[in-house]
PAKEDREN-359714 format. One record per residue: residue in three letters; y, x, z of N, C-alpha, C in turn. Coordinates in steps of 0.2 Angstrom, whole numbers, plus 5000, padded with zeros to 4 digits. Layout:
BEGIN
ALAYXZYXZYXZ;...
***
This chain:
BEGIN
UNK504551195087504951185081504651195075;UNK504151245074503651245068503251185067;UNK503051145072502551105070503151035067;UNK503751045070504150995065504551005059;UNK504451055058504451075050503851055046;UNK503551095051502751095045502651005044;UNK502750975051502750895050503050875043;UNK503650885043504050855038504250885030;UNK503750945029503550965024502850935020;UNK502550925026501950895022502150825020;UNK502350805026502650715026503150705019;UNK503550755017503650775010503150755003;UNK502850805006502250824999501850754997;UNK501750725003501150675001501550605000;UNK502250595002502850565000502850574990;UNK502850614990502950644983502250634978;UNK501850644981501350644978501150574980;UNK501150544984501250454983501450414976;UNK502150444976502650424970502350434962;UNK502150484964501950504956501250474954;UNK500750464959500150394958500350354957;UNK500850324961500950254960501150234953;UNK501750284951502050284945501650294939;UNK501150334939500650334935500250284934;UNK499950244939499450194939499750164935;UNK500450124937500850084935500850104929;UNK501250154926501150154919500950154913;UNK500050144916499450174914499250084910;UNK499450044918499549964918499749914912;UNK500449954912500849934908500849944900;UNK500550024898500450044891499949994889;UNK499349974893499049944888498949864890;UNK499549844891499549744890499649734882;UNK499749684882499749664877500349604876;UNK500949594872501549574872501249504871;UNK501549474873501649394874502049374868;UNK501749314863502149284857502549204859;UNK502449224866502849134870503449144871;UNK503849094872504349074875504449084883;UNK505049124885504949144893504949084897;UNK505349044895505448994900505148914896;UNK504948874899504748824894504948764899;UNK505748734894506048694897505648604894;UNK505248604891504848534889505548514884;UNK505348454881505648394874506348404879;UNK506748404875507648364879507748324872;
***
């Protein structure tokens, strides 16, 4: 029964610790694009 605790406590920890790299990469990503001066959609002449 301990090693299925301990299981799912770690299996927690690195759950957790997953999230918060991914979210930081991500973030890291994002601060430095650079904003687009187009139009999103480009329907041609009507």
């Amino acid at each position: 029964m301990i090693k299925v605790i301990a299981a799912c406590v770690i299996g927690a920890a690195l759950a957790g610790g997953g999230t918060v790299l991914a979210t930081s990469l991500a973030t890291d990503s994002t601060a430095t694009a650079e904003p687009v001066n187009e139009t999103l959609y480009n329907y041609g002449d009507r």
